[in-house]
mmCIF file of the N, C-alpha and C atoms, coordinates in Angstrom:
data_MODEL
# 
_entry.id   MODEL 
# 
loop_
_atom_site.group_PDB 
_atom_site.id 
_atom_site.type_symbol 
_atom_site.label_atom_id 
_atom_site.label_alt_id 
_atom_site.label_comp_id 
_atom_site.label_asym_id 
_atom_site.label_entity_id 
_atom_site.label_seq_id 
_atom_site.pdbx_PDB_ins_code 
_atom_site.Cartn_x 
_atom_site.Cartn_y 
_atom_site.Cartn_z 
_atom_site.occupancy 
_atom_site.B_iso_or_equiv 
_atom_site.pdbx_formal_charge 
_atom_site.auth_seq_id 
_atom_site.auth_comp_id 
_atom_site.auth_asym_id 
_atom_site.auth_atom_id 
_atom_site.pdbx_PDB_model_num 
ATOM 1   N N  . UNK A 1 1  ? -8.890  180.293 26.107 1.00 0.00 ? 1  UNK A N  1 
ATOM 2   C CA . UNK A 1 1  ? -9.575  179.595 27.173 1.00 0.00 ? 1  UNK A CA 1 
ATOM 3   C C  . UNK A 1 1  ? -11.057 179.434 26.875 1.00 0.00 ? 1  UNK A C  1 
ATOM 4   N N  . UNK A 1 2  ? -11.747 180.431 26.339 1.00 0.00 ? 2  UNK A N  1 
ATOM 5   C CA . UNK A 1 2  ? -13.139 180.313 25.701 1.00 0.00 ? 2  UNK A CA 1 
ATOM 6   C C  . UNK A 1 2  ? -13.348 179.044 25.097 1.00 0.00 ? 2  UNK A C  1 
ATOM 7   N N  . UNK A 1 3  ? -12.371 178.291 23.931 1.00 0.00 ? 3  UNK A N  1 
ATOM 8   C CA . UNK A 1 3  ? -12.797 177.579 23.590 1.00 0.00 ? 3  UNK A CA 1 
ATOM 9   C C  . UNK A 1 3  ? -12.752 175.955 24.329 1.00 0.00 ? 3  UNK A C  1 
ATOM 10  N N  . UNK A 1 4  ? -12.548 176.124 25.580 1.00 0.00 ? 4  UNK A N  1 
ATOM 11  C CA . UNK A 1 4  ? -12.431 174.869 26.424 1.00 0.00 ? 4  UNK A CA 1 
ATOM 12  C C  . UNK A 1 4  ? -13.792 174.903 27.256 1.00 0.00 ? 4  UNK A C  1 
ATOM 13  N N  . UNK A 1 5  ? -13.951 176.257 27.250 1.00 0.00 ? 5  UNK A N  1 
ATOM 14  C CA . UNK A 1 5  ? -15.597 175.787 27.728 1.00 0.00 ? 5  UNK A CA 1 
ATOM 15  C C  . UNK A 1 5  ? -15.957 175.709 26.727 1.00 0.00 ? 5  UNK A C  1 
ATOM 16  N N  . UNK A 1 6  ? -16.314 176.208 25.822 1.00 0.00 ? 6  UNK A N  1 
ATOM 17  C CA . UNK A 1 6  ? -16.905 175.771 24.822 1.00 0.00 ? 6  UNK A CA 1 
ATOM 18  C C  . UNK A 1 6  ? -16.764 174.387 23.793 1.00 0.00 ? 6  UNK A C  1 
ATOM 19  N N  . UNK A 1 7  ? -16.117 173.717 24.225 1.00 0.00 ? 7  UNK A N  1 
ATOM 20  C CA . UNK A 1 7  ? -15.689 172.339 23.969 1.00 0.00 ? 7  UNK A CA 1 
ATOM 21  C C  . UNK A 1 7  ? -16.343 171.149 25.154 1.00 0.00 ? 7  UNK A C  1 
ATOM 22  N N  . UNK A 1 8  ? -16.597 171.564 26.573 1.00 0.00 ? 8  UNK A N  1 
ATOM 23  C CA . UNK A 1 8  ? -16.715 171.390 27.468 1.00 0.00 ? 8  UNK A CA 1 
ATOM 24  C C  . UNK A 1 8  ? -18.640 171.417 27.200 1.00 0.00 ? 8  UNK A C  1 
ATOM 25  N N  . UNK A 1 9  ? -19.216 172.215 26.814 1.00 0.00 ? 9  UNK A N  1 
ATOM 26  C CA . UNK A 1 9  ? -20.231 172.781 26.459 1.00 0.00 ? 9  UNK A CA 1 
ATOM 27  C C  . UNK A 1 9  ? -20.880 172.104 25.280 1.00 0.00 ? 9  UNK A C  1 
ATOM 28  N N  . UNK A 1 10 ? -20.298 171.708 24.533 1.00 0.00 ? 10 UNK A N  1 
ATOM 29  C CA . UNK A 1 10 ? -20.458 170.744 23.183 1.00 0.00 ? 10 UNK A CA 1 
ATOM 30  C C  . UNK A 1 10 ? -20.320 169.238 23.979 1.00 0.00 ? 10 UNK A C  1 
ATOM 31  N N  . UNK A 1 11 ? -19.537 168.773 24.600 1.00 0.00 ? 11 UNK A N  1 
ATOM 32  C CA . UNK A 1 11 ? -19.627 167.351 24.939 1.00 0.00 ? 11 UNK A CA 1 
ATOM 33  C C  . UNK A 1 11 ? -20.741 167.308 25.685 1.00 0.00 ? 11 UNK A C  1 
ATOM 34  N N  . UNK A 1 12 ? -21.136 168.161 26.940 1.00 0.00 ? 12 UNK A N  1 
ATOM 35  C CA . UNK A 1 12 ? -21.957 167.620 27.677 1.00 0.00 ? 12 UNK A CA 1 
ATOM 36  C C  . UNK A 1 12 ? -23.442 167.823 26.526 1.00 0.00 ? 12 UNK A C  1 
ATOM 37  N N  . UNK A 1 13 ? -23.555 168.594 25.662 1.00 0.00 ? 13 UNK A N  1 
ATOM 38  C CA . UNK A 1 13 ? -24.965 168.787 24.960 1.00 0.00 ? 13 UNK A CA 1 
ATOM 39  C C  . UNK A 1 13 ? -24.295 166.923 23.864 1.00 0.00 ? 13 UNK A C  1 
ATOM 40  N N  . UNK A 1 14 ? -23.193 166.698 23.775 1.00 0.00 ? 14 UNK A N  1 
ATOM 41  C CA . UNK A 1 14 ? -23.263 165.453 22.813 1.00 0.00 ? 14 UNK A CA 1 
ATOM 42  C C  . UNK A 1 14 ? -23.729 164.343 24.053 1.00 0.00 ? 14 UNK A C  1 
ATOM 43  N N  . UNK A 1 15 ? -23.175 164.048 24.881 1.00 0.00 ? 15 UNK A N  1 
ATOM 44  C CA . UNK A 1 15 ? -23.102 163.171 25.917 1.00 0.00 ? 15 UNK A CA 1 
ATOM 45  C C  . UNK A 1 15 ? -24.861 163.124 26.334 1.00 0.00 ? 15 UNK A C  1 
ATOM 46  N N  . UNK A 1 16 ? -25.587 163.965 26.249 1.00 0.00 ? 16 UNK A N  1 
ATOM 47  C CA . UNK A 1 16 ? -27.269 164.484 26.975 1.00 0.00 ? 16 UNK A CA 1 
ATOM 48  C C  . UNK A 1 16 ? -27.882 164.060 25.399 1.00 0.00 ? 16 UNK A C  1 
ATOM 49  N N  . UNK A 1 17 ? -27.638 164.133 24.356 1.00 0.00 ? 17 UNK A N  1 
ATOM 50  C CA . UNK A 1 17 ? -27.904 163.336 22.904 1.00 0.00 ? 17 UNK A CA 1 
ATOM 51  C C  . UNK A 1 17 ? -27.946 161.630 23.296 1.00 0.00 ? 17 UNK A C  1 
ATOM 52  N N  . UNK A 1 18 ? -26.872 161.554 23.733 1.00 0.00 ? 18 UNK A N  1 
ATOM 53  C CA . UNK A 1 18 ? -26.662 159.984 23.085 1.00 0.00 ? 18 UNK A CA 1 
ATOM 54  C C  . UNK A 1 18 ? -27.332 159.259 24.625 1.00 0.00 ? 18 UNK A C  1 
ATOM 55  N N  . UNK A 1 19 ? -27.264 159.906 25.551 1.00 0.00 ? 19 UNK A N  1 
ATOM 56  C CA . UNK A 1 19 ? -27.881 159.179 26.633 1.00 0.00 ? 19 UNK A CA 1 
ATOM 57  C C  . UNK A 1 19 ? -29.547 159.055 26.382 1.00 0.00 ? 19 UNK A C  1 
ATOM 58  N N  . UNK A 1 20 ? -29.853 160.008 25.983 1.00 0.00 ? 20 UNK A N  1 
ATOM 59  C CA . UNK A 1 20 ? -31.343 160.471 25.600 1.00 0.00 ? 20 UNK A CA 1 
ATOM 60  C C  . UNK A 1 20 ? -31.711 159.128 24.482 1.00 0.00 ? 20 UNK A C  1 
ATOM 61  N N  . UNK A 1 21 ? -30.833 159.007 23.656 1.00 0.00 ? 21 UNK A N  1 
ATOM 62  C CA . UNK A 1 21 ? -31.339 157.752 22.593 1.00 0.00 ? 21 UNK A CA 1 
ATOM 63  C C  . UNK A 1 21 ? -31.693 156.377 22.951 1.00 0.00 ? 21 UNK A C  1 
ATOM 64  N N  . UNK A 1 22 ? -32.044 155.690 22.104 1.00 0.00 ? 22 UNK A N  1 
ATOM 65  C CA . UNK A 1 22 ? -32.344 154.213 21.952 1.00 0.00 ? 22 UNK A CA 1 
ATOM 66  C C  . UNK A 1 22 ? -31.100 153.440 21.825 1.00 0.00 ? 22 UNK A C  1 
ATOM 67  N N  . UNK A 1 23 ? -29.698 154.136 21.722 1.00 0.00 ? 23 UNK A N  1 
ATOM 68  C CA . UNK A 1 23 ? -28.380 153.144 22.028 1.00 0.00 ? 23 UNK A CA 1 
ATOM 69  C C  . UNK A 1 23 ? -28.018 153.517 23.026 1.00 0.00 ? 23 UNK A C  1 
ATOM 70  N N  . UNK A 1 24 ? -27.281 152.154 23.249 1.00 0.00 ? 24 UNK A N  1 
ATOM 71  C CA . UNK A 1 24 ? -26.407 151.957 24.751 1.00 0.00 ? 24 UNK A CA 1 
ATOM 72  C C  . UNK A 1 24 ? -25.335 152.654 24.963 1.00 0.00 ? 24 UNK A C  1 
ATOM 73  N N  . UNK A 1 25 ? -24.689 153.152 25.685 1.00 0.00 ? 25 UNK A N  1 
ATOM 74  C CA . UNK A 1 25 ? -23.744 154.019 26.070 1.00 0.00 ? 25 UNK A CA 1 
ATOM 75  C C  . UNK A 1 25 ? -22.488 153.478 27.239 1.00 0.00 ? 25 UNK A C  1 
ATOM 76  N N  . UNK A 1 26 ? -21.836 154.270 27.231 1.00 0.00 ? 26 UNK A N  1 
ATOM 77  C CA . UNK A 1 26 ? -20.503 154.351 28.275 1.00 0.00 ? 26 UNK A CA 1 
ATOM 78  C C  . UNK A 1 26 ? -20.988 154.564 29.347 1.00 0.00 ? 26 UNK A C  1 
ATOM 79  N N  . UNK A 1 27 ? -21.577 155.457 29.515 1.00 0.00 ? 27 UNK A N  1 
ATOM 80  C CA . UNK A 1 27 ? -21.901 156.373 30.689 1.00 0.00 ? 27 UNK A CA 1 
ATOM 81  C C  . UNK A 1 27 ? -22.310 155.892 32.106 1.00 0.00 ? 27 UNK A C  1 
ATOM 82  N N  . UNK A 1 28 ? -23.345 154.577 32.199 1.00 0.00 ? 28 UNK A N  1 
ATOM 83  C CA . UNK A 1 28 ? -23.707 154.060 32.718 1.00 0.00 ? 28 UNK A CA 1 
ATOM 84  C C  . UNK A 1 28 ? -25.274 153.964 33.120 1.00 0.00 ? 28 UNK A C  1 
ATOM 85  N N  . UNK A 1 29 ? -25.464 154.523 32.375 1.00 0.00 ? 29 UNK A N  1 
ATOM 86  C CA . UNK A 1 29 ? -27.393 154.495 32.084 1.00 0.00 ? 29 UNK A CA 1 
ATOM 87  C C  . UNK A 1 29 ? -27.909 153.786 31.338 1.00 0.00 ? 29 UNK A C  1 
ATOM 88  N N  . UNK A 1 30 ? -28.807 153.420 31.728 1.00 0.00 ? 30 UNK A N  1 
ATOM 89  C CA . UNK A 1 30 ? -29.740 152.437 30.936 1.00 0.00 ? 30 UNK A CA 1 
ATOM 90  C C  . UNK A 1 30 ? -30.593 152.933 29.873 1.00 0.00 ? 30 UNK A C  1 
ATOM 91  N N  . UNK A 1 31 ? -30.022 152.062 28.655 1.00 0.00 ? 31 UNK A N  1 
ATOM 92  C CA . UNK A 1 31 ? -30.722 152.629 27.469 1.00 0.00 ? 31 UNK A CA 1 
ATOM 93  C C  . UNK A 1 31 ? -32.146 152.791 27.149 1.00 0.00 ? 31 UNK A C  1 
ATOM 94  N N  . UNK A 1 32 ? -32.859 153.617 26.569 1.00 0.00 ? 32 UNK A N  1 
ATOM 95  C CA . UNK A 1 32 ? -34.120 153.485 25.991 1.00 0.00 ? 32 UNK A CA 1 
ATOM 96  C C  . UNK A 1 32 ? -34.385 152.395 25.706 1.00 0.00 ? 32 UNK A C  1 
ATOM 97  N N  . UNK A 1 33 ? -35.795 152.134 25.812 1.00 0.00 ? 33 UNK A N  1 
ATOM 98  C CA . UNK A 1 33 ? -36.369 150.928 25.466 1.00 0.00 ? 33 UNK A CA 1 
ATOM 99  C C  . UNK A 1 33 ? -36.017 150.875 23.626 1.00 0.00 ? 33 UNK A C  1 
ATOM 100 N N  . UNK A 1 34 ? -35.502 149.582 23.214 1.00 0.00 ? 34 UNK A N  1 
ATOM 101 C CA . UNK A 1 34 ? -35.071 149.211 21.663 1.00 0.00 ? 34 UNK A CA 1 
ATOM 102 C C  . UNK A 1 34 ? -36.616 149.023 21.409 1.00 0.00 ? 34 UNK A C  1 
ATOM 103 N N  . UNK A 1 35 ? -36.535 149.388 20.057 1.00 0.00 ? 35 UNK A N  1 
ATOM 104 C CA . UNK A 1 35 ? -38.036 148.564 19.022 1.00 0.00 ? 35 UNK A CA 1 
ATOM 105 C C  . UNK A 1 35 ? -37.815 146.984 18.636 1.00 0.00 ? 35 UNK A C  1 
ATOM 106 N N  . UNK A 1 36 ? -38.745 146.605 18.376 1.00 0.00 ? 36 UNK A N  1 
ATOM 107 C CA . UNK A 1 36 ? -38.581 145.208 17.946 1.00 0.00 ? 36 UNK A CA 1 
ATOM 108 C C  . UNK A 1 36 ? -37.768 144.962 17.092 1.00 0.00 ? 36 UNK A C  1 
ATOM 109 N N  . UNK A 1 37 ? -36.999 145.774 16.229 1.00 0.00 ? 37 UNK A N  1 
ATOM 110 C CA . UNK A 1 37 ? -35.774 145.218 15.326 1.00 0.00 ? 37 UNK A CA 1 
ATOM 111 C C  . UNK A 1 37 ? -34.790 145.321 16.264 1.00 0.00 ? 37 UNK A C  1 
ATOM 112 N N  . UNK A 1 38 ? -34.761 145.907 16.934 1.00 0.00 ? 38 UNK A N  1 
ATOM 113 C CA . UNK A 1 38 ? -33.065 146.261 18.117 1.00 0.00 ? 38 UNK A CA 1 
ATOM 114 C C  . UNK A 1 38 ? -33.297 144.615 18.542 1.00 0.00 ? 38 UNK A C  1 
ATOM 115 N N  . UNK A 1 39 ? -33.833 144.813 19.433 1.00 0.00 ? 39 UNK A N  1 
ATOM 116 C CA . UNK A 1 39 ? -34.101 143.895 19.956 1.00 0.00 ? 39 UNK A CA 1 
ATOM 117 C C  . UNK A 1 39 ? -33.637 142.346 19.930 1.00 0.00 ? 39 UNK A C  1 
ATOM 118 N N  . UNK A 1 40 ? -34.407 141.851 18.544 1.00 0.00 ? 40 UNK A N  1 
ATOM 119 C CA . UNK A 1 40 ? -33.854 140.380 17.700 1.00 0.00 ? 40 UNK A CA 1 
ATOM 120 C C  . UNK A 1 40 ? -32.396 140.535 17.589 1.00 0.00 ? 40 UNK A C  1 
ATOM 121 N N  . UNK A 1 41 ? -32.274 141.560 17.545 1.00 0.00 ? 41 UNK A N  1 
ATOM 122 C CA . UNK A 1 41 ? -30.393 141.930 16.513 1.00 0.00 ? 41 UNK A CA 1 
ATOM 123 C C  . UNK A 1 41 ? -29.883 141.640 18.210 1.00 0.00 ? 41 UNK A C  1 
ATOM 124 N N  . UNK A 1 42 ? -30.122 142.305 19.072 1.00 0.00 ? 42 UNK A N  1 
ATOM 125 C CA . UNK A 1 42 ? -29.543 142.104 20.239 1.00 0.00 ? 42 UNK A CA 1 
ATOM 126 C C  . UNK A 1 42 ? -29.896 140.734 20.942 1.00 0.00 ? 42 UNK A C  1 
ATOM 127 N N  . UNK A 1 43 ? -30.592 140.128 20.612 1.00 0.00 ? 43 UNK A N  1 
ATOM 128 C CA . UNK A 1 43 ? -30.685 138.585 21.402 1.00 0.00 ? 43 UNK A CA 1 
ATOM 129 C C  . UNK A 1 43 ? -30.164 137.650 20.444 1.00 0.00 ? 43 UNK A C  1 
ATOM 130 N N  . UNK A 1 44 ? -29.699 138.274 19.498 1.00 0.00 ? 44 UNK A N  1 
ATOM 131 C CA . UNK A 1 44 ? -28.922 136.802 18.376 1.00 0.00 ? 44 UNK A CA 1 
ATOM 132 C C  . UNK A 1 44 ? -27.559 137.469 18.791 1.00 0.00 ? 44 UNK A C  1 
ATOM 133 N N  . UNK A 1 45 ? -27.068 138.756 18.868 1.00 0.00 ? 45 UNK A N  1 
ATOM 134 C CA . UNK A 1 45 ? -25.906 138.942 19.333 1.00 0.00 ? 45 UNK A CA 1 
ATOM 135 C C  . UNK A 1 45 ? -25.465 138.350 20.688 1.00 0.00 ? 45 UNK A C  1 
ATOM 136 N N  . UNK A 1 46 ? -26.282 138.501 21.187 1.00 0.00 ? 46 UNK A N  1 
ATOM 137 C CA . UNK A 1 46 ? -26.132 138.314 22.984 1.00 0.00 ? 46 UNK A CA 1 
ATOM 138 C C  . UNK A 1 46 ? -26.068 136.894 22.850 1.00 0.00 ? 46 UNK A C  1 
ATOM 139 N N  . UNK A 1 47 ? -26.702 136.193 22.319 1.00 0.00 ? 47 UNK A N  1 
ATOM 140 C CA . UNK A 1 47 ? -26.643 134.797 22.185 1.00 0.00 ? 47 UNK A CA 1 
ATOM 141 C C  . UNK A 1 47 ? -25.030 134.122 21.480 1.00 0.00 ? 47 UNK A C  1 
ATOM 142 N N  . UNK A 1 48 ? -25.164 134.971 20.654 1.00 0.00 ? 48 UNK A N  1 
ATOM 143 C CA . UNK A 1 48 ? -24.040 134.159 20.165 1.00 0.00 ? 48 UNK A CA 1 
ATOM 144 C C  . UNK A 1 48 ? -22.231 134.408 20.925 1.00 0.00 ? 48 UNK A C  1 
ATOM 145 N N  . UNK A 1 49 ? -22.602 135.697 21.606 1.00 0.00 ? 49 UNK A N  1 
ATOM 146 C CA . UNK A 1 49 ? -21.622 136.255 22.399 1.00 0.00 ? 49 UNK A CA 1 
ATOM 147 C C  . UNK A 1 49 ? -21.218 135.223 23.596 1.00 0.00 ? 49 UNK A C  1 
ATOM 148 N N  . UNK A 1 50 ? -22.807 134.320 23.932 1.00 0.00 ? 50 UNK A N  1 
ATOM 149 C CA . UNK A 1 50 ? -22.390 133.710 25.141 1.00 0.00 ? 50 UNK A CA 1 
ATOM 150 C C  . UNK A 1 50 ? -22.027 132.343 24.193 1.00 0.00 ? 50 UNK A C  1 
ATOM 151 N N  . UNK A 1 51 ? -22.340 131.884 23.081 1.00 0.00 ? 51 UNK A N  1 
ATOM 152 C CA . UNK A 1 51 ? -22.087 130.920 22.708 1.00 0.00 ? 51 UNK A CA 1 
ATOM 153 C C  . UNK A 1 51 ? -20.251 130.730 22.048 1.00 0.00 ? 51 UNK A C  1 
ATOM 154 N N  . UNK A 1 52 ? -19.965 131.577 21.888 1.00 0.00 ? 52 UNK A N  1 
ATOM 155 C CA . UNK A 1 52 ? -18.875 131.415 21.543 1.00 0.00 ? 52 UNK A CA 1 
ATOM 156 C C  . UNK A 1 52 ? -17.821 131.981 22.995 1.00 0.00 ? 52 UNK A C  1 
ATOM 157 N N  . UNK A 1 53 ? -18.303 132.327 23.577 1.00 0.00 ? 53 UNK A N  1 
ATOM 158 C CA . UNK A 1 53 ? -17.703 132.248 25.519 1.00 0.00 ? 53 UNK A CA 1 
ATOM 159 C C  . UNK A 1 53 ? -18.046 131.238 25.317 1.00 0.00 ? 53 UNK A C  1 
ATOM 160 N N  . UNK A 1 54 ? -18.777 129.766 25.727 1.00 0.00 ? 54 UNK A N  1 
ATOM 161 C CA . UNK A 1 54 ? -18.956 128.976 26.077 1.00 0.00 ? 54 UNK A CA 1 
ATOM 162 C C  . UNK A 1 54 ? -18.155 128.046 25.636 1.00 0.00 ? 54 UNK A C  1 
ATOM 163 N N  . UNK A 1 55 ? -17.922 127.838 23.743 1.00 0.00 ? 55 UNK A N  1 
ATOM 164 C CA . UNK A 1 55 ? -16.982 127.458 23.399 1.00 0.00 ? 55 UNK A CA 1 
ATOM 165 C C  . UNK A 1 55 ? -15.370 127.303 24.070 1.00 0.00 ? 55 UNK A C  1 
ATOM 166 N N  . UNK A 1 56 ? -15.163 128.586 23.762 1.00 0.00 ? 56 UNK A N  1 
ATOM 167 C CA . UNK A 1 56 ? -13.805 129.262 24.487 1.00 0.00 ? 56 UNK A CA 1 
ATOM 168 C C  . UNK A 1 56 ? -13.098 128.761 25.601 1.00 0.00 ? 56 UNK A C  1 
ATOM 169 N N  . UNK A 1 57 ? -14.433 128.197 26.450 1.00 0.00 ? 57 UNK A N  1 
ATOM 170 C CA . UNK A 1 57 ? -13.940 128.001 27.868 1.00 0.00 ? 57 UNK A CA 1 
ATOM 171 C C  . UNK A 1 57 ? -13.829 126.410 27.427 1.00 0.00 ? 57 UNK A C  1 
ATOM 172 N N  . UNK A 1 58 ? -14.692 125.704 27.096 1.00 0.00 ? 58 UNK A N  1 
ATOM 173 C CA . UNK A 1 58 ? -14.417 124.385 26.497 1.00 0.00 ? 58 UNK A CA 1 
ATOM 174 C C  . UNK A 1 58 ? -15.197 123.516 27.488 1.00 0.00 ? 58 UNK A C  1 
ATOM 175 N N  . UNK A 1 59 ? -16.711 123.516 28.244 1.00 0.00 ? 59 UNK A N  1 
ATOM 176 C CA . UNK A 1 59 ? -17.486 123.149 29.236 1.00 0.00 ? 59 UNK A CA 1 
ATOM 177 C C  . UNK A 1 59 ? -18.661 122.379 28.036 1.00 0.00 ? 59 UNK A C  1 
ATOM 178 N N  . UNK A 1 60 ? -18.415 121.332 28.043 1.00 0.00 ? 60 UNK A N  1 
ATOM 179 C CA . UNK A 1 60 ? -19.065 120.470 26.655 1.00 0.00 ? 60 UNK A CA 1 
ATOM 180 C C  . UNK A 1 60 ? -20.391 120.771 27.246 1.00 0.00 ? 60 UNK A C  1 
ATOM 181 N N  . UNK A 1 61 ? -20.932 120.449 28.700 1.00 0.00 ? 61 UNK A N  1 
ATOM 182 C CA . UNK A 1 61 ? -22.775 121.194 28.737 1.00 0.00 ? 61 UNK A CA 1 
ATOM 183 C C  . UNK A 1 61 ? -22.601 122.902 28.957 1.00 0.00 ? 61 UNK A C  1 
ATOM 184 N N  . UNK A 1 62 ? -21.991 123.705 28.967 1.00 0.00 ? 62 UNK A N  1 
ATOM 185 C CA . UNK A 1 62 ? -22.698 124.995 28.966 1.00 0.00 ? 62 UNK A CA 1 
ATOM 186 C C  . UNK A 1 62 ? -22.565 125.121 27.125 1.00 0.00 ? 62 UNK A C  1 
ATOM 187 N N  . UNK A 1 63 ? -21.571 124.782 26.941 1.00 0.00 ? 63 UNK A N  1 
ATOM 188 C CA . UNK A 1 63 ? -21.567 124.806 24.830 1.00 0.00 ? 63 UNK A CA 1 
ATOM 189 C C  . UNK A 1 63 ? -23.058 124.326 24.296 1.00 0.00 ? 63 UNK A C  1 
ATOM 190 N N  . UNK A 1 64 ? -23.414 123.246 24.896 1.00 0.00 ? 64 UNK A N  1 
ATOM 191 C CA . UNK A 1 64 ? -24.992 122.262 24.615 1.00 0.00 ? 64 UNK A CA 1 
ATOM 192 C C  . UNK A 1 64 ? -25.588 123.592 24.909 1.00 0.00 ? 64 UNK A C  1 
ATOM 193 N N  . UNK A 1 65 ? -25.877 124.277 25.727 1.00 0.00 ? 65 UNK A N  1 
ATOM 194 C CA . UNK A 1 65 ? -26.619 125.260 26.628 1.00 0.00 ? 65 UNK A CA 1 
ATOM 195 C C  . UNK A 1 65 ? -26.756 126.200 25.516 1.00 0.00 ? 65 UNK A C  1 
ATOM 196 N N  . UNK A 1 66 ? -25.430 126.608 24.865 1.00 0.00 ? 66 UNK A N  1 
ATOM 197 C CA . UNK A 1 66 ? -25.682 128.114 24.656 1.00 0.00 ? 66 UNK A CA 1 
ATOM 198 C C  . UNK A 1 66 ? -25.748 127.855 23.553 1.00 0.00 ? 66 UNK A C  1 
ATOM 199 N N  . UNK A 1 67 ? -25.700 126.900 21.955 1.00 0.00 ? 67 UNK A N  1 
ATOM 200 C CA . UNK A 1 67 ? -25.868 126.716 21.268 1.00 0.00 ? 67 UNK A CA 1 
ATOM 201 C C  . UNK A 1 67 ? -27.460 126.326 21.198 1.00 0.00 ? 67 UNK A C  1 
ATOM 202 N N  . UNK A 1 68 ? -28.144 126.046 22.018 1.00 0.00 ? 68 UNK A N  1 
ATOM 203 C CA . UNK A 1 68 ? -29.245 125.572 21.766 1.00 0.00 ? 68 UNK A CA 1 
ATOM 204 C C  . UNK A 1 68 ? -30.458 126.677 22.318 1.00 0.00 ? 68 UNK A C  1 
ATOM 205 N N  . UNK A 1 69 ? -29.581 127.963 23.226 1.00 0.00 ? 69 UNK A N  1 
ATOM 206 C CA . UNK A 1 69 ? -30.180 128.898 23.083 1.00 0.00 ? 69 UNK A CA 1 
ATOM 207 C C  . UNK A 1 69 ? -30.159 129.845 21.481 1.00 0.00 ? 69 UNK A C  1 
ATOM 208 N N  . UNK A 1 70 ? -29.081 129.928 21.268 1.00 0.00 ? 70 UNK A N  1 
ATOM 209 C CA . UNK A 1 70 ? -28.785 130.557 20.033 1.00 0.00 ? 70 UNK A CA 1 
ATOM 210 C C  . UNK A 1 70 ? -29.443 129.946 18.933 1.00 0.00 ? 70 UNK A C  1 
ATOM 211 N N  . UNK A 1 71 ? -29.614 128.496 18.845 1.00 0.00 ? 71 UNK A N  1 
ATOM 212 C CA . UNK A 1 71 ? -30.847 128.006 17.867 1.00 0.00 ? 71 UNK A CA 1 
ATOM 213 C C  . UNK A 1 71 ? -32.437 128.494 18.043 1.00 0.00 ? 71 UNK A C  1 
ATOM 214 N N  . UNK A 1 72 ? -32.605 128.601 19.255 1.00 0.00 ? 72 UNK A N  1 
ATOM 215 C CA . UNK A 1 72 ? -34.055 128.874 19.777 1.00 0.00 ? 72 UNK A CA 1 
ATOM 216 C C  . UNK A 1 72 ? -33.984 130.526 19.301 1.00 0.00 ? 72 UNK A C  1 
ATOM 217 N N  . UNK A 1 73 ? -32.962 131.206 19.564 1.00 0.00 ? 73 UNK A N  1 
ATOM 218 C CA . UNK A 1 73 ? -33.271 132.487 18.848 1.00 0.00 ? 73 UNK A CA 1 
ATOM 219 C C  . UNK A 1 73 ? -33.507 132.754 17.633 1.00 0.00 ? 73 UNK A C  1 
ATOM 220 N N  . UNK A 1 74 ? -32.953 132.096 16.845 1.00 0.00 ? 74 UNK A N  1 
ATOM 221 C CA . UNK A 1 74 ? -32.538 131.957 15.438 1.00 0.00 ? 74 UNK A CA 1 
ATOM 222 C C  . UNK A 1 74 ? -34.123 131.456 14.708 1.00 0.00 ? 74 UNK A C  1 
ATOM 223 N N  . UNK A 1 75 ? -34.704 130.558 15.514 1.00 0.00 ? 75 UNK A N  1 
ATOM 224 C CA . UNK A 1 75 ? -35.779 129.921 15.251 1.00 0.00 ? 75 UNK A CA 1 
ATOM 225 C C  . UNK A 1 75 ? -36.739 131.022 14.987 1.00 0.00 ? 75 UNK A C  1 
ATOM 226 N N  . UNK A 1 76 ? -36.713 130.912 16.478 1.00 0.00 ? 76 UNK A N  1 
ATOM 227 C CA . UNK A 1 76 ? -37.496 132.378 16.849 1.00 0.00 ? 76 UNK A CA 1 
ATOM 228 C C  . UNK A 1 76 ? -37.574 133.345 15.855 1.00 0.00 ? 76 UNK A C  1 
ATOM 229 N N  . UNK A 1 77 ? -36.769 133.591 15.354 1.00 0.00 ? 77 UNK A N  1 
ATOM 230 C CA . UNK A 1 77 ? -36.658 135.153 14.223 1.00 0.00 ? 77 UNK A CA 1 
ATOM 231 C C  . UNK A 1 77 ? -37.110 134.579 12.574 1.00 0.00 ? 77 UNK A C  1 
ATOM 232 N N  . UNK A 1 78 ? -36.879 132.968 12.191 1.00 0.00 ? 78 UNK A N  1 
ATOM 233 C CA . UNK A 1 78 ? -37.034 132.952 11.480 1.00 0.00 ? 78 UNK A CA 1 
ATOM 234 C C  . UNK A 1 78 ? -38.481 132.412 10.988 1.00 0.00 ? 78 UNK A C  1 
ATOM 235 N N  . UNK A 1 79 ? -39.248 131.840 12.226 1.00 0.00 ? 79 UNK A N  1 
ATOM 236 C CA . UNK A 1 79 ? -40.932 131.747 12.198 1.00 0.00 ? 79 UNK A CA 1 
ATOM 237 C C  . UNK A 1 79 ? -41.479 133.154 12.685 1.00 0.00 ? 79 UNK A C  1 
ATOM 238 N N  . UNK A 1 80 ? -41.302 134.231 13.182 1.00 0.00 ? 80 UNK A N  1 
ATOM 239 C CA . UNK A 1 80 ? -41.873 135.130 13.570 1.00 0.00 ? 80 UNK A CA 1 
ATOM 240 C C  . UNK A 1 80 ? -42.596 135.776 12.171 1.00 0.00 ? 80 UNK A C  1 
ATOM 241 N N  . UNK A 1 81 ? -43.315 136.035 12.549 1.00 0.00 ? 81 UNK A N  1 
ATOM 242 C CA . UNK A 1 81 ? -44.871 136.836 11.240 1.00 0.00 ? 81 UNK A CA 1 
ATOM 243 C C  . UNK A 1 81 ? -45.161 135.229 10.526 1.00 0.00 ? 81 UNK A C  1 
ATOM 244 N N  . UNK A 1 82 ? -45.029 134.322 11.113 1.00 0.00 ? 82 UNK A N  1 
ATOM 245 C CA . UNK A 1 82 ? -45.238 133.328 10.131 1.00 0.00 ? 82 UNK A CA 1 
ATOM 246 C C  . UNK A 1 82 ? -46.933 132.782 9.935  1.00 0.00 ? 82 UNK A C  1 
# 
């Protein structure tokens, strides 16, 4: 039985780790603020996540929409330090 608390005891010290970090979680807390590399990586993901939903659904202006956000990101990342 010891080792169920002690298993019990290990998740919550893993679970108080990963909430504490700069990634997103299960749990339902809001992550640490990302650095500027998270960040880009997460708005070309997020972008393209809605762009290919948009596809999917087959709405010829939200596709215009989200492709032309996903260019503006793309842009975005590839003039930045320019």
């Amino acid at each position: 039985m010891a080792s169920d608390t002690t298993n019990e005891e290990l998740a919550e010290q893993f679970k108080a780790m990963l909430v504490g970090s700069d990634r997103p979680t299960a749990f339902g807390d809001e992550p640490a603020a990302q650095a500027d590399d998270g960040a880009s990586e997460l708005d070309f993901l997020n972008a393209m996540r809605a762009f290919r939903a948009a596809r999917e659904a087959g709405d010829p202006e939200k596709i215009a929409e989200a492709e032309e956000h996903l260019r503006s990101v793309v842009r975005g990342e590839l003039t930045e330090g320019c």
